[in-house]
Structures are given as C-alpha cells and as structure tokens.
Backbone bond lengths (Angstrom), bond angles and torsions (degrees), N, CA, C in turn:
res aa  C-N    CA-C-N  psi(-1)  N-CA   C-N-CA  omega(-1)  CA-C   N-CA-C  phi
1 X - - - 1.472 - - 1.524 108.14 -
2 X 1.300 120.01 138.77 1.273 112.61 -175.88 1.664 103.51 -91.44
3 X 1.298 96.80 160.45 1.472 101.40 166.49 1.309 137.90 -99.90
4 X 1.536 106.15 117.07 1.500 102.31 -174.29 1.616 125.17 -79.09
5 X 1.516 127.78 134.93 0.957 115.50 -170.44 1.795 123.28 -72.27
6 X 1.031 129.20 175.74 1.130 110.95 -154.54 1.487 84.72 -112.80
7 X 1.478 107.81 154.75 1.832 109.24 -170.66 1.488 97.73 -176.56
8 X 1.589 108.49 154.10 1.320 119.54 -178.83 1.693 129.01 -46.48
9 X 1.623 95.27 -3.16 1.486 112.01 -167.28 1.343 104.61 -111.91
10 X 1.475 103.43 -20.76 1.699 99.43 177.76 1.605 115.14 -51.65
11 X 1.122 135.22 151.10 1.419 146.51 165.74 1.106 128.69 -72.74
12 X 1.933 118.25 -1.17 1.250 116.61 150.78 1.994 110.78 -111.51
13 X 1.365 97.20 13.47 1.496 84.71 159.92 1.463 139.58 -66.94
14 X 1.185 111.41 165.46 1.576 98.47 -158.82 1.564 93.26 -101.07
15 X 1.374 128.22 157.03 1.363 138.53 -124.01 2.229 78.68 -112.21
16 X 0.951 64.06 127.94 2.082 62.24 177.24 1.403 109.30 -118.01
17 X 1.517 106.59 148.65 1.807 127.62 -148.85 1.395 83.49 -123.71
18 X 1.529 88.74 164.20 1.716 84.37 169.55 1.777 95.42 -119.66
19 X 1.680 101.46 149.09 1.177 127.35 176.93 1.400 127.99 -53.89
20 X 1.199 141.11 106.66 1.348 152.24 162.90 1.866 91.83 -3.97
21 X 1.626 110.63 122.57 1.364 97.32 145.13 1.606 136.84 -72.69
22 X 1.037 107.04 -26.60 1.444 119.34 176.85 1.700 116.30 -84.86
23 X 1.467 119.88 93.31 1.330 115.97 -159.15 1.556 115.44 -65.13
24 X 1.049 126.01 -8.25 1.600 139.68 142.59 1.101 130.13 -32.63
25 X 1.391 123.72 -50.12 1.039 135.51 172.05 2.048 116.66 -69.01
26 X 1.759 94.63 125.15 1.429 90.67 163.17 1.868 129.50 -19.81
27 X 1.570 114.39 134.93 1.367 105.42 161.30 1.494 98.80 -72.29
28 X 1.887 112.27 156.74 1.247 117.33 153.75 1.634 121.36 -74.54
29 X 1.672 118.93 164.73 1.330 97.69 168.93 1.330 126.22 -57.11
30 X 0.790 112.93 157.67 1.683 121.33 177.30 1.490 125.59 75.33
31 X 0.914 114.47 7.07 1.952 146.17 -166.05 1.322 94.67 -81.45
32 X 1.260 105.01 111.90 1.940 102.08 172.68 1.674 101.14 -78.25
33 X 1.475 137.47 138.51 1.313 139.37 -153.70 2.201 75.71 -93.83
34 X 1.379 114.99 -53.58 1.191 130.43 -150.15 1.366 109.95 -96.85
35 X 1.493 128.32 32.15 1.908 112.44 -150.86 1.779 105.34 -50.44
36 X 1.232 127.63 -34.79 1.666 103.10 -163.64 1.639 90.39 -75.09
37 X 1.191 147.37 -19.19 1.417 141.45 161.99 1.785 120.79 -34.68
38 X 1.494 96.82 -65.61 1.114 127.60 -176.30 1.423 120.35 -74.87
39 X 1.495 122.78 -46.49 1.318 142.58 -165.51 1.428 100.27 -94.52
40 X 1.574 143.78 94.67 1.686 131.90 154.36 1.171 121.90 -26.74
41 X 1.906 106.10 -51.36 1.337 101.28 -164.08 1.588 104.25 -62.90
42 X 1.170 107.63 -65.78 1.588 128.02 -163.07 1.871 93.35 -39.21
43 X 1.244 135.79 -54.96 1.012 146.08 160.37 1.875 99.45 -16.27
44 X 1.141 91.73 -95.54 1.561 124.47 174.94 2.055 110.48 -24.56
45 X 1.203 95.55 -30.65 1.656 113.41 179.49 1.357 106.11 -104.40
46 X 1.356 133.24 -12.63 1.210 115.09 179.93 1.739 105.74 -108.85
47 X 1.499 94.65 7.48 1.882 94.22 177.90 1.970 106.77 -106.80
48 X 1.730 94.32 -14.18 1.473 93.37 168.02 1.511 107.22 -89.18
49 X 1.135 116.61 -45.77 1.761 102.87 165.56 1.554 118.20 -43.62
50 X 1.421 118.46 -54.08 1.368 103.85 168.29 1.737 142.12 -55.17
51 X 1.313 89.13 -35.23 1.673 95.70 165.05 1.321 125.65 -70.86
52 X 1.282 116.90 -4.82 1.560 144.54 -148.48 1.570 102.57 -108.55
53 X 1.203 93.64 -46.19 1.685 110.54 -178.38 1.777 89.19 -87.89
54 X 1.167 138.00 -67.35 1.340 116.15 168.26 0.675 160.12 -3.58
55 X 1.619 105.44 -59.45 1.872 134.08 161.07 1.600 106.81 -59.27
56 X 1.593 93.29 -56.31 1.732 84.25 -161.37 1.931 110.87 -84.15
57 X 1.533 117.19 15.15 1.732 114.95 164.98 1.650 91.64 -128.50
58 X 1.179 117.98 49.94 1.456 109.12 177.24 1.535 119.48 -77.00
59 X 1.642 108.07 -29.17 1.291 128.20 164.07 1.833 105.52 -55.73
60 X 1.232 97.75 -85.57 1.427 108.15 -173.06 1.568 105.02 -33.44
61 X 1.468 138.33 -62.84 1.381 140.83 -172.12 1.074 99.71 -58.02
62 X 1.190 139.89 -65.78 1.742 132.27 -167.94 2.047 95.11 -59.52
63 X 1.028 128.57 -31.24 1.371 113.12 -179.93 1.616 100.34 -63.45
64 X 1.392 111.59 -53.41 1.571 105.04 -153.52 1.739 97.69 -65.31
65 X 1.376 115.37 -19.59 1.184 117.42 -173.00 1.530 117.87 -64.80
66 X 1.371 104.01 -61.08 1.692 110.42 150.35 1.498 113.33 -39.45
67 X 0.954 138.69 -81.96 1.173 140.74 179.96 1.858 105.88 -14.87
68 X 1.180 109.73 -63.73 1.641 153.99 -166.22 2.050 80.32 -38.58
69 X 1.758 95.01 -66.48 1.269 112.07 -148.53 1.889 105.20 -75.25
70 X 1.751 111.72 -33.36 1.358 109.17 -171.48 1.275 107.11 -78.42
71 X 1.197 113.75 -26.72 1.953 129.97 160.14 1.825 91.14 -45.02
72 X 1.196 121.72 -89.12 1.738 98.66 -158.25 1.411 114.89 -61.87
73 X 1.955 111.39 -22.42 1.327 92.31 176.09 1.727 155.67 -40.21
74 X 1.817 66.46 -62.31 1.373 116.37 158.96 1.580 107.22 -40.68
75 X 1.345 117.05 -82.16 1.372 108.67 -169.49 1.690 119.77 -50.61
76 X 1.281 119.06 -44.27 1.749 122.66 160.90 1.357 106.57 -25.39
77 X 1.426 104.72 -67.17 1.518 121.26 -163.99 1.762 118.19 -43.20
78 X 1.682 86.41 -54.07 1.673 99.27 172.63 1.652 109.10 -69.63
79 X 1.453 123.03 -47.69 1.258 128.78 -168.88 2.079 97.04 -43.64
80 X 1.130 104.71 -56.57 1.480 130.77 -154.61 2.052 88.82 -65.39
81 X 1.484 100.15 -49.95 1.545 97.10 -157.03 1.463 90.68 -77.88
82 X 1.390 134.56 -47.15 1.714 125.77 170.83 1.504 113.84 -37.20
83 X 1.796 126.34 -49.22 1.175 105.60 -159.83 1.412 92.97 -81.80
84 X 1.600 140.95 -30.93 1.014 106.55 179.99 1.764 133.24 -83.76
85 X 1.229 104.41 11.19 1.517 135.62 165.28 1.582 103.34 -44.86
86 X 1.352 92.48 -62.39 1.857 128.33 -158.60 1.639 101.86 -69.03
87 X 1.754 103.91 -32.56 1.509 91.12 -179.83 1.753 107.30 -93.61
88 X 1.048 98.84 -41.27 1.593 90.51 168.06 1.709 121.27 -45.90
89 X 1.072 124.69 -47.87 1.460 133.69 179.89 1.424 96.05 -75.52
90 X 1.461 154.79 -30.95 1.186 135.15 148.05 1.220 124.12 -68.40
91 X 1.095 143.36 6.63 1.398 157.53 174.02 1.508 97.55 -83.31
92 X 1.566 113.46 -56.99 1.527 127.64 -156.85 1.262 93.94 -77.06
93 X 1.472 126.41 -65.38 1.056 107.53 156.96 1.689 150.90 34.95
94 X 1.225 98.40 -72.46 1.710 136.40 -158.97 1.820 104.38 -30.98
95 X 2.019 73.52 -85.71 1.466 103.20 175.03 1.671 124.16 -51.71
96 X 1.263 111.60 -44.00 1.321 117.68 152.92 1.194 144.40 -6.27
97 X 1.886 93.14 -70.25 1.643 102.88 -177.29 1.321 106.27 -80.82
98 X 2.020 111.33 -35.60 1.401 111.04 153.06 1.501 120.89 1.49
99 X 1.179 113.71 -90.51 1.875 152.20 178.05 1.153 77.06 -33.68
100 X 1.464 121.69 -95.93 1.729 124.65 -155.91 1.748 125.26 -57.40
101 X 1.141 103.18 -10.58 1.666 113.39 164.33 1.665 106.25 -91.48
102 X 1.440 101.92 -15.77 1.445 74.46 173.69 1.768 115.05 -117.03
103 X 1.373 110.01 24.93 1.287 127.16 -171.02 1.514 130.36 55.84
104 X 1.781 101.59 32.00 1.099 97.44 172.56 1.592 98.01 -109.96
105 X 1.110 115.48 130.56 1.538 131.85 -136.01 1.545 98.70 -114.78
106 X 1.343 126.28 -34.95 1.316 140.99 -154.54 1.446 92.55 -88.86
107 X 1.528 122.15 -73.94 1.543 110.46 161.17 1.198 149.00 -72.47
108 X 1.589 111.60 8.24 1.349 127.11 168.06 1.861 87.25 -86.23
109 X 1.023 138.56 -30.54 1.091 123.19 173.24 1.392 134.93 -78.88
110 X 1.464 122.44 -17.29 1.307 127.04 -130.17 1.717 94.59 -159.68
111 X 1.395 106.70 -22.64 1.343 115.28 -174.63 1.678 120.39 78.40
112 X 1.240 117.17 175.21 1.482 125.90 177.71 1.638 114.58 -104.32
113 X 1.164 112.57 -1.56 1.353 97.15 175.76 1.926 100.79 112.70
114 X 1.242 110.21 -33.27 1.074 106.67 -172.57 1.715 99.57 -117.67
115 X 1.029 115.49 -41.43 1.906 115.57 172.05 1.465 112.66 -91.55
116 X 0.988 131.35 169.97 1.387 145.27 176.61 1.729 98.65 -100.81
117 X 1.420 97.57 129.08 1.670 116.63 171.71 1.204 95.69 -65.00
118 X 1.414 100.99 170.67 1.829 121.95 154.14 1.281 114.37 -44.35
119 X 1.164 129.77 -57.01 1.721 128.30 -170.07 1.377 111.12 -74.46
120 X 1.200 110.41 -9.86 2.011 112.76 171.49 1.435 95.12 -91.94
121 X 1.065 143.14 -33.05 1.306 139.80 -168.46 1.577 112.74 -80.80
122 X 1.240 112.91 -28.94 1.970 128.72 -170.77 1.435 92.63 -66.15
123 X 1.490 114.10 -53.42 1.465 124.97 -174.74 1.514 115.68 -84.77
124 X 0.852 110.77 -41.12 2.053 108.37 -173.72 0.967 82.08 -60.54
125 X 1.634 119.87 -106.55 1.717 122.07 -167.02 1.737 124.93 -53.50
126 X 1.229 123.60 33.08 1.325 126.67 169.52 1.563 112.55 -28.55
127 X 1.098 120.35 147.59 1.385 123.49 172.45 1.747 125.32 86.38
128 X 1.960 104.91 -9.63 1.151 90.99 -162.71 1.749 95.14 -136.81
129 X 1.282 112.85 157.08 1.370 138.72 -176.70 1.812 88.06 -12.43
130 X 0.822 116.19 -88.30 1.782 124.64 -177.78 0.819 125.37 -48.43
131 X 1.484 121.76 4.10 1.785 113.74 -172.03 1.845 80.05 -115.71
132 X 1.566 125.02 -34.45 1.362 107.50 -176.45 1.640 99.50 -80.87
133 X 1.135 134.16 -68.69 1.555 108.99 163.09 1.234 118.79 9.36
134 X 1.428 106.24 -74.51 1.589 104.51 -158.02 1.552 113.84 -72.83
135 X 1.489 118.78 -26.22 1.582 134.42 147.80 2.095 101.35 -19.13
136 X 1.596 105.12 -94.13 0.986 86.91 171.68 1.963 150.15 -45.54
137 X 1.090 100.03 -32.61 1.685 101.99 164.83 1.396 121.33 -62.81
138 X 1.479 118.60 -42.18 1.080 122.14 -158.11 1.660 96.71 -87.47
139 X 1.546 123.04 -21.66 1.380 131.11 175.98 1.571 95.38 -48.79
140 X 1.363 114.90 -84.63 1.098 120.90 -179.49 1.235 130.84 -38.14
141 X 1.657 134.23 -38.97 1.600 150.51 173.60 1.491 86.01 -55.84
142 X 1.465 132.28 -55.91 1.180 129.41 166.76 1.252 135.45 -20.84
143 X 1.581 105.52 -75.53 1.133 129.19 176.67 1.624 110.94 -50.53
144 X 1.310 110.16 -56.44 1.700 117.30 -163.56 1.868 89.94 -74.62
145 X 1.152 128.88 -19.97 1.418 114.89 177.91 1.663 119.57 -90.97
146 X 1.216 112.51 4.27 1.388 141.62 175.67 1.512 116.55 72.14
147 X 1.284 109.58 44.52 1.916 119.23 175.07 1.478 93.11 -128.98
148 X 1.569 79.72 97.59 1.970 105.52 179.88 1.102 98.95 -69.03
149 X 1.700 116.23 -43.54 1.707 98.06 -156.23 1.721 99.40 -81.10
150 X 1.354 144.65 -15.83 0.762 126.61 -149.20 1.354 90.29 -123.52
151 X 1.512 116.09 22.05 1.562 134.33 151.55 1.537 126.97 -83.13
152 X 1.480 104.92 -36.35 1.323 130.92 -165.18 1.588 93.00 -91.43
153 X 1.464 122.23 -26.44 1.603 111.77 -152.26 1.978 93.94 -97.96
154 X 1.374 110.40 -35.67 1.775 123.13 168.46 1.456 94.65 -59.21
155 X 1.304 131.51 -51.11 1.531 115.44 -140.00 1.765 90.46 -97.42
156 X 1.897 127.49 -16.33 1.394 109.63 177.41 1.548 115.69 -88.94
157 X 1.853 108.88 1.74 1.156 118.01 171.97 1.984 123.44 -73.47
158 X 1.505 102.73 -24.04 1.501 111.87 -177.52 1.745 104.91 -106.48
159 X 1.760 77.84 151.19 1.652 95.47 -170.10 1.096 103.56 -119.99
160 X 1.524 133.52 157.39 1.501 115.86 159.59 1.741 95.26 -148.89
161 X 1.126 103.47 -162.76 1.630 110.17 -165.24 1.859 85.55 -126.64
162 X 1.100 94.55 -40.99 1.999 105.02 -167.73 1.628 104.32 -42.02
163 X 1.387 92.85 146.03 2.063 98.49 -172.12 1.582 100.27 -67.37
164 X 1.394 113.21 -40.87 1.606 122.80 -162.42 1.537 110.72 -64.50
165 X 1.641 98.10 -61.52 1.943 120.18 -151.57 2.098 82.82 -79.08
166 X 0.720 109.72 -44.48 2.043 98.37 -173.34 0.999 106.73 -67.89
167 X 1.538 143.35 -45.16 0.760 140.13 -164.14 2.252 98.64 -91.51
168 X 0.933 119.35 -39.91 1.196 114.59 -175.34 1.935 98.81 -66.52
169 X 0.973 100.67 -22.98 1.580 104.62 -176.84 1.639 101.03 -62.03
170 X 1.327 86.81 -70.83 2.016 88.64 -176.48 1.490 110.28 -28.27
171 X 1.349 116.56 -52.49 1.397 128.12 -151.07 1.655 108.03 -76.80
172 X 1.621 100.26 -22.34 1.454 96.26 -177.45 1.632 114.51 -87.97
173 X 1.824 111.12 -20.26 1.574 130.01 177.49 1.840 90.13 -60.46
174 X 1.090 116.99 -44.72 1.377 128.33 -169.12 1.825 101.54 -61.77
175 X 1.210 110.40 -49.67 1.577 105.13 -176.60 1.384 103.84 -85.19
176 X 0.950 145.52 4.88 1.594 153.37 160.67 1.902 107.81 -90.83
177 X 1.176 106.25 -20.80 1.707 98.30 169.68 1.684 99.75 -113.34
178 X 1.247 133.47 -12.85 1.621 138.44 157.07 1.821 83.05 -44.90
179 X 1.482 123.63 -101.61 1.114 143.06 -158.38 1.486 112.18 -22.83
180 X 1.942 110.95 -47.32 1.665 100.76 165.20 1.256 110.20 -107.01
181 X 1.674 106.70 76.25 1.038 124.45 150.11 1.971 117.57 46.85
182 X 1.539 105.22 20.59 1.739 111.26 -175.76 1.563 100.18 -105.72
183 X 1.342 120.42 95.06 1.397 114.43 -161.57 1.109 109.29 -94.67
184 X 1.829 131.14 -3.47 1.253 113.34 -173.28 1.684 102.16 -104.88
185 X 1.482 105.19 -12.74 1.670 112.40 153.20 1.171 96.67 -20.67
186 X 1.431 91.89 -102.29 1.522 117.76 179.56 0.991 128.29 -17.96
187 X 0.914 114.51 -50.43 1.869 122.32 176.72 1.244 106.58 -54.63
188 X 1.401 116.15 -57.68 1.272 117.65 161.35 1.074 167.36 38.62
189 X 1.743 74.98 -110.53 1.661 123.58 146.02 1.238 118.67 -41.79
190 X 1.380 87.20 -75.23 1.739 116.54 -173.84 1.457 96.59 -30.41
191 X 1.482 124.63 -75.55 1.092 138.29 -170.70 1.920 109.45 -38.55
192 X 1.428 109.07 -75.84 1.500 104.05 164.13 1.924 123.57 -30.28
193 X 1.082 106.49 -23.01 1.628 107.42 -174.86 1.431 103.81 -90.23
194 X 1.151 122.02 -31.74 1.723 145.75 -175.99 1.670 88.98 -60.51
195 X 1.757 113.05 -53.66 1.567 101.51 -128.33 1.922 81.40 -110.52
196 X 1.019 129.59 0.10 0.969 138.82 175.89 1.877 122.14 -70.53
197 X 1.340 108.91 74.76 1.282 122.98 -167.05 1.374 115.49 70.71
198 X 1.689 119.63 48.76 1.064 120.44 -126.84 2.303 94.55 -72.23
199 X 1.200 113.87 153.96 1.737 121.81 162.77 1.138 104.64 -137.65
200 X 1.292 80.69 171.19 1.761 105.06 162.51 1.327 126.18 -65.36
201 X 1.630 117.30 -31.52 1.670 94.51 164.40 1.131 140.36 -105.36
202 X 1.484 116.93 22.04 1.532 137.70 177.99 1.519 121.98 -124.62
203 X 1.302 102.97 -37.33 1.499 110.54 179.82 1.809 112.23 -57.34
204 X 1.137 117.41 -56.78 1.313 134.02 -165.24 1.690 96.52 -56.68
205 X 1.639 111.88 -49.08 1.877 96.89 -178.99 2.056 101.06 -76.83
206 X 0.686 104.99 -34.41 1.695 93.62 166.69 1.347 124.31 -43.67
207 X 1.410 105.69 -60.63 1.715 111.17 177.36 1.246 123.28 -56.89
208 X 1.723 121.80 -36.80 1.056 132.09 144.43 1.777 132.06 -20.83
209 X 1.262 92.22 -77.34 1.365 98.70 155.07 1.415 129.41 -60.07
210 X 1.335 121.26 -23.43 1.327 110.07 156.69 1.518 140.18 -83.15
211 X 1.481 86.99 -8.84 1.450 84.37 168.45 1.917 127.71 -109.83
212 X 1.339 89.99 1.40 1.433 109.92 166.60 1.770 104.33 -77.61
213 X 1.374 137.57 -54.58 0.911 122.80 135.98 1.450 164.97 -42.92
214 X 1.437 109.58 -0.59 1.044 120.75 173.63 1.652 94.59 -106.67
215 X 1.141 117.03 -48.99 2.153 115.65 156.45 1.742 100.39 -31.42
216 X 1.459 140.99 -64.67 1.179 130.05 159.67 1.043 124.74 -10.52
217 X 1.347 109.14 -67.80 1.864 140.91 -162.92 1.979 99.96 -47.72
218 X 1.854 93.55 -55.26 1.167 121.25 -165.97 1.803 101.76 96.90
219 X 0.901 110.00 32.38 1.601 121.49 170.28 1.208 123.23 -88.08
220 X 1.805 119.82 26.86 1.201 119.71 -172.25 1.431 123.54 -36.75
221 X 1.476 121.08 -10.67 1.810 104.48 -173.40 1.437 95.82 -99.58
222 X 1.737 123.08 -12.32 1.475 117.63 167.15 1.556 114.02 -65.37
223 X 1.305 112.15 -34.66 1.435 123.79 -151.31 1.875 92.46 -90.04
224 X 1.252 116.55 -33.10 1.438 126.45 163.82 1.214 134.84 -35.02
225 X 1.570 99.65 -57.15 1.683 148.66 -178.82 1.653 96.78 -78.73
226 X 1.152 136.30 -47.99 1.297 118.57 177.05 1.716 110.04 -92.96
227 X 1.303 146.82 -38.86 1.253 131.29 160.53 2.049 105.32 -43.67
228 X 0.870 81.65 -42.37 2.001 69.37 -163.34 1.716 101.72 -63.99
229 X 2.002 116.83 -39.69 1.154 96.06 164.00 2.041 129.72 -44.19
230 X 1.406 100.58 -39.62 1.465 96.83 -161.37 1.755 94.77 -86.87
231 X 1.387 133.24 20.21 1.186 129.27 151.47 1.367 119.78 -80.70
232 X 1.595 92.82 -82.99 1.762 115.38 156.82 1.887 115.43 -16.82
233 X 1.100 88.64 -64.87 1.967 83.08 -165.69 1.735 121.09 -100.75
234 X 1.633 100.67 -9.10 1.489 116.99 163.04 1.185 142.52 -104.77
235 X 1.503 109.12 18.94 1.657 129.26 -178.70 1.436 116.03 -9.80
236 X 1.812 116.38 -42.04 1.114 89.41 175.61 1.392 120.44 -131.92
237 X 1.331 114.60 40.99 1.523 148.26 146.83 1.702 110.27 -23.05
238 X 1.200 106.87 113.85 1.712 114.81 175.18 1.927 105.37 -38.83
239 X 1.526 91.69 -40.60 1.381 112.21 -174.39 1.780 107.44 -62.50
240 X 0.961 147.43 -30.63 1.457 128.69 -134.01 1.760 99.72 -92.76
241 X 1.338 100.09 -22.85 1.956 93.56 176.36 1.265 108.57 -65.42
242 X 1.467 133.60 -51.43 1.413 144.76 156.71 1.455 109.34 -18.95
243 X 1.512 108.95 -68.24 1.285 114.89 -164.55 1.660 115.18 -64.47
244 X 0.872 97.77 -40.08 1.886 109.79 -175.51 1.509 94.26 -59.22
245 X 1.501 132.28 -50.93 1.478 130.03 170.45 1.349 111.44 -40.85
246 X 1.311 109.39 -38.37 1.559 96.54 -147.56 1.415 79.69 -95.32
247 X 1.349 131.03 -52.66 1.281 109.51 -159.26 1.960 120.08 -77.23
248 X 1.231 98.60 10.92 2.112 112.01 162.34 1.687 95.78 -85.56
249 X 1.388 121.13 -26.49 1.245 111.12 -177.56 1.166 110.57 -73.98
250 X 1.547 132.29 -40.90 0.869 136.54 -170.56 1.481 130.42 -83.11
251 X 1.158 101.74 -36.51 1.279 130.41 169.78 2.217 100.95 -48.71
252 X 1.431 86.18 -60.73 1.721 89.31 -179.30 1.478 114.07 -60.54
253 X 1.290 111.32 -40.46 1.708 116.18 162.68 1.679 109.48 -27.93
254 X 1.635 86.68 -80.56 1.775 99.74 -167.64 1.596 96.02 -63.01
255 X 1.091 158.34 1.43 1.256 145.21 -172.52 1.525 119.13 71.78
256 X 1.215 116.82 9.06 1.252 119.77 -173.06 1.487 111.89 -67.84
C-alpha cells in the first residue's frame, strides 16, 4: 500500500478553527492552542516562508549583520585602545605630579624636556581617566601660578563622582574668578561646592565663601540667604558663630 502523505486535505485531518483573537479568551473545542506544533503542513509553510524571506533580504541581513559585528568590534577596539591610553597617561603622569608636589609649577605644567607636563597630558590622552586627573592638577598649578583663566578652563574640564575632589573643584574655579575680580561667578561657584552632596563638614566653609562673595557682588539678599542657610541647617558647624556676625552685619547693611 502506498503511503499517503498526510495534508490538510487528507480525510483524517483534523478540521481546523480559527483562533480567538483576543488571547484571553477561552480556546474553543477543537482549537489547536499551537498549530505549527500540531499542523506539519503549516509547520512546513512557515519554514518556506522563512527561507523565502531570506533569499529575497539576503543583501539587507548580511549588511545589518556587518553592521551588528563592526558595532562590537569597534567597541573592544576602543574599550582596549582607551585603557591602554589611560595607562600610558598615568605612567606620564609620574614626574608631573612629582613637579607639582614639589611646587615647581612651571614643569609640573609644561614638563622638563624629558616628561610631558600636565597640559600635554589634558590633550594627548583626552578622554581617559588621566587626562581628567591631570585637568584637576594642572587647574590648580594654574591657579597657584596666577593664570585664573587657564585655572578655571583645566578645573571646568574635570569631573568626579568623589564628595571631596568635585566639590573642592567648584570652589577652587570660584577662587580663580574671586581673583578677576567676577564675584557673582564665584558665588556661584561657591554655591555649587556648598550644594554638591551637600554635609556638615564642607558645606558650611563653602557657603561662607559664598556669601562673602556675593557681599562683593553687593547681593546682600544672596549673601543673607546663604549665612542664614549655614545657621539654620548647620547648628553645629565650626562656622555658625562667624556666620550669625556676619549675617547682623549684613542684615544692617541691607536694612533688613
């Protein structure tokens, strides 16, 4: 006897319903939950549709595929060439901070001839752990050598997450625009270093300074507004005997 293949036409196929659109709803009896499970053919038709659709975006899929692949390459490639970016520029580094621990400022900046300063390092290794590092040092070599702006421009280049170095950063951009004489900069500043994860043992000399600078400004209701914060919310702030002075001084200024 030969064998007949089995197909939607055979006479012991099973009679097919169509499926609830709403998958919520009860199956009826006889409702295959799964038809390419159940059904060969339907099976059998949904692997020639797929090969079908295959053939005719075979172009397009092998592009996105490439695409797919220079995407992770790519990123390895950079991942791999940054960290070793990062160790070279901490290497260079070295001598550097050398210079700036020992306050010679000119070749901690600029280098000796044989190492790379801070300001070769901001730029060569851009982008990586050591080039913002060196942002902050070289802010400061700046600052203490008296080139505010090119104190302010290193120190708005570095970021950090740390409670101390971000917030001490702001505060130092702030004494680099104090110096040319831009006091509400500063204030600013000041203020960002204050409010920057703000505590109890940093905030209170920030506000200080911001409101001594904003007294600069002639912003007495700023300078108001930050003494009364470091009363109000720092009770027991090294700062608050200071502050209560200054802000009766001020207070009598503005007429308040």
């Amino acid at each position: 006897m030969s064998k007949i293949p089995y197909t939607r036409n055979t006479p012991n196929a099973r009679q097919r319903t169509e499926v609830p659109a709403d998958p919520n709803q009860p199956v009826a009896d006889g409702v295959t939950e799964h038809p390419l499970m159940e059904d060969p053919d339907a099976l059998a038709l949904r692997l020639v549709e797929s090969e079908d659709f295959v053939r005719r975006n075979k172009t397009a899929l092998l592009s996105l595929l490439a695409v797919v692949v220079l995407a992770v390459v790519g990123g390895f490639a950079f991942y791999t060439w940054r960290n070793t970016q990062n160790e070279k520029g901490q290497a260079a580094m070295y001598q550097a901070v050398n210079y700036w621990e020992a306050d010679s400022l000119n070749k901690a900046l600029k280098g000796d001839g044989q190492y790379d300063g801070l300001a070769a390092i901001t730029s060569e290794y851009n982008g990586t752990q050591a080039a913002n590092l060196a942002n902050f040092y070289a802010g400061v070599a700046a600052l203490k050598d008296g080139k505010y702006q090119n104190a302010i421009d290193y120190l708005e280049d570095f970021t950090s997450d740390d409670l101390l170095v971000q917030a001490r950063a702001y505060s130092l951009i702030g004494d680099a625009y104090l110096e040319l004489n831009k006091f509400k900069e500063a204030a600013d500043q000041y203020e960002k270093a204050a409010n920057y994860k703000a505590n109890e043992y940093f905030s209170p000399g920030y506000l200080m300074k911001e409101a001594m600078a904003r007294e600069l400004a002639k912003d007495y209701d700023g300078a108001i507004k930050a003494y009364t914060k470091v009363v109000d919310e720092y009770q027991n702030a090294a700062e608050v005997t200071e502050a209560k002075q200054y802000l009766a001084r001020v207070q009598a200024i503005a007429g308040k």
